[in-house]
C-alpha positions as CSV (number, residue, x, y, z in Angstrom):
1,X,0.0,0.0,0.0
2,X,1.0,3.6,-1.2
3,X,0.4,6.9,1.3
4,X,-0.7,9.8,-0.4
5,X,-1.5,13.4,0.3
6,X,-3.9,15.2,-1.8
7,X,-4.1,19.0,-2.3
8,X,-6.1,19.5,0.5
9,X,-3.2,18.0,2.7
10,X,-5.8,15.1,3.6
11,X,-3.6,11.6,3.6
12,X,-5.1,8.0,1.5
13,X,-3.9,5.3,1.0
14,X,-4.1,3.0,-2.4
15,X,-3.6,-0.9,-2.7
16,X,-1.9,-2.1,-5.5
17,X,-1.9,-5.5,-7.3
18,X,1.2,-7.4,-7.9
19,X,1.3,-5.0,-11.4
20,X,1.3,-2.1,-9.3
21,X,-2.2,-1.3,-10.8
22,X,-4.4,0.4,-8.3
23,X,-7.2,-2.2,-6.9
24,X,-8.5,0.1,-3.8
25,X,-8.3,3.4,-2.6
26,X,-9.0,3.9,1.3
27,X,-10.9,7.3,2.5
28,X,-9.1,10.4,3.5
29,X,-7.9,10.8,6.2
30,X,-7.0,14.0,8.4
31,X,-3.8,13.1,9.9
32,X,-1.0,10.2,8.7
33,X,-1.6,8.5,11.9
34,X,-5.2,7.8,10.9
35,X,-4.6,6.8,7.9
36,X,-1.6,4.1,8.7
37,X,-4.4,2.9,11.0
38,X,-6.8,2.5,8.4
39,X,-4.5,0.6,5.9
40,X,-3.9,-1.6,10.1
41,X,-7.6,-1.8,9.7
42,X,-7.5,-3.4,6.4
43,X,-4.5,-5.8,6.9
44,X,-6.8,-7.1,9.6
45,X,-10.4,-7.3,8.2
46,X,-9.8,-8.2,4.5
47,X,-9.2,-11.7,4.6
48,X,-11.9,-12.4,7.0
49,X,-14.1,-9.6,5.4
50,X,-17.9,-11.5,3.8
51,X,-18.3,-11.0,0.1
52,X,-22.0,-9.6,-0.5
53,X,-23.0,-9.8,-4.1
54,X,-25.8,-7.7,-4.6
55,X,-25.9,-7.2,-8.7
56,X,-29.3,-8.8,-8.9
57,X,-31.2,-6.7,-6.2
């Protein structure tokens, strides 16, 4: 995973594939603390994280 600032000075984060293409982005974040805990959050809930397919509602 990639930090980012944007313009606003707001920190993301984006999670890249093994061919560095862009597969998630996180939400914004106000401080680079929050946002290293988000991407902790994600480490964490992703691989136990249910898959809801809701295409045919």
């Amino acid at each position: 995973m990639k930090i980012h600032k944007s313009n606003n000075g707001e920190y993301y984060f984006n999670l890249h594939a093994s061919n560095n293409q862009i597969i998630a982005t996180g939400e914004t974040y106000t401080t680079k603390q929050g946002c290293e805990n988000g991407i902790e959050s994600v480490k964490t809930n992703a691989p136990i994280a249910e898959i809801e397919d809701v295409t045919n509602e």
